[in-house]
C-alpha positions as CSV (number, residue, x, y, z in Angstrom):
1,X,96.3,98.3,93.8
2,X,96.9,95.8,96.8
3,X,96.1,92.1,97.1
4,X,94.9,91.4,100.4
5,X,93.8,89.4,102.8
6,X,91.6,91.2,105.5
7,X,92.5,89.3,108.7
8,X,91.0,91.7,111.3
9,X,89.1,95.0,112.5
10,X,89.6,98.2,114.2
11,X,88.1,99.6,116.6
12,X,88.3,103.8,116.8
13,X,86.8,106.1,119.7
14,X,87.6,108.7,117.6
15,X,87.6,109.4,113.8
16,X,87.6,111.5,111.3
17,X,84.1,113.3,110.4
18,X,84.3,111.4,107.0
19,X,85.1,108.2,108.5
20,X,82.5,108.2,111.5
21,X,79.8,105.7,109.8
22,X,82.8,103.4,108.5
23,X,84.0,100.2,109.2
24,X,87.8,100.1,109.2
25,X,89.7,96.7,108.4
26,X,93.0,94.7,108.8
27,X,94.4,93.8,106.0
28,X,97.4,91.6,104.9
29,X,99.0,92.0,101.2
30,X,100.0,89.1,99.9
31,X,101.1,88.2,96.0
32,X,98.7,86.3,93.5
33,X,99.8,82.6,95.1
34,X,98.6,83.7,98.9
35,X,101.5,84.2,100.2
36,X,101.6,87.4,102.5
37,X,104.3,90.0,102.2
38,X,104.6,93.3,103.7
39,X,103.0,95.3,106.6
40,X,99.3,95.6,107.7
41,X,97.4,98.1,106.2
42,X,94.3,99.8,107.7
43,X,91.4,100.0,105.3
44,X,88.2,102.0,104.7
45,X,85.6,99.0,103.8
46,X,83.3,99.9,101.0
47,X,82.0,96.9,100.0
48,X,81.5,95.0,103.5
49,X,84.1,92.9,103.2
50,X,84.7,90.5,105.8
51,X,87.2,88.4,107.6
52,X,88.8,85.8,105.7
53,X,88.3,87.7,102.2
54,X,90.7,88.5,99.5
55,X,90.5,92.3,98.6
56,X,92.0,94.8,96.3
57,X,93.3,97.7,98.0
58,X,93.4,101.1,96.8
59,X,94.9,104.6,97.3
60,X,94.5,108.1,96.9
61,X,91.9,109.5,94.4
62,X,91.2,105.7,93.2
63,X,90.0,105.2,97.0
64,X,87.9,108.6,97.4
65,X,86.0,108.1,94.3
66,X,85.2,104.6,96.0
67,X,83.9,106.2,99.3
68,X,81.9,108.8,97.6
69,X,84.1,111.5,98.6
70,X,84.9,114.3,96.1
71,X,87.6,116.2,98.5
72,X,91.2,116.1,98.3
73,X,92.5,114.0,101.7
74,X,94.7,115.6,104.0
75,X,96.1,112.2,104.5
76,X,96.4,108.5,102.5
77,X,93.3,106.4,102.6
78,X,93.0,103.1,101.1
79,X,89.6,101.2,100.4
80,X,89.3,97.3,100.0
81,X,87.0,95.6,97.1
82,X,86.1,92.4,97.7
83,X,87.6,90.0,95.2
């Protein structure tokens, strides 16, 4: 799991057929004080999470039980919960 801060959307023309009626995020990890570290992160929001909010990120199987999905990815998704 990543702490977060989601500090911005994305916009897509084009997505995947599993990500068409999602809203993708920015987010910024950051450790337990606030203080960011690392790169953005694009993430599938489950829980509408908004700008501004500290999430917890996850990845792989953690992340596709979150969306609902039951099929391996052919690629990394992450998903935020709001904290």
């Amino acid at each position: 799991m990543i702490l977060a801060k989601i500090v911005g959307t994305v916009v897509a023309t084009r997505k995947d057929d599993r990500l068409v009626s999602s809203k993708l995020l920015v987010a910024r990890p950051m450790d337990p004080r606030g203080k960011t570290e690392g790169s953005y992160l694009v993430a599938v929001d489950t829980v509408d999470a908004g700008i501004g909010e500290t999430v917890l990120i996850v990845s792989g199987s953690s992340a596709r039980m979150a969306s609902g999905m039951t099929s391996r990815a052919r690629r990394p998704e992450t998903s935020p919960f709001a904290g």
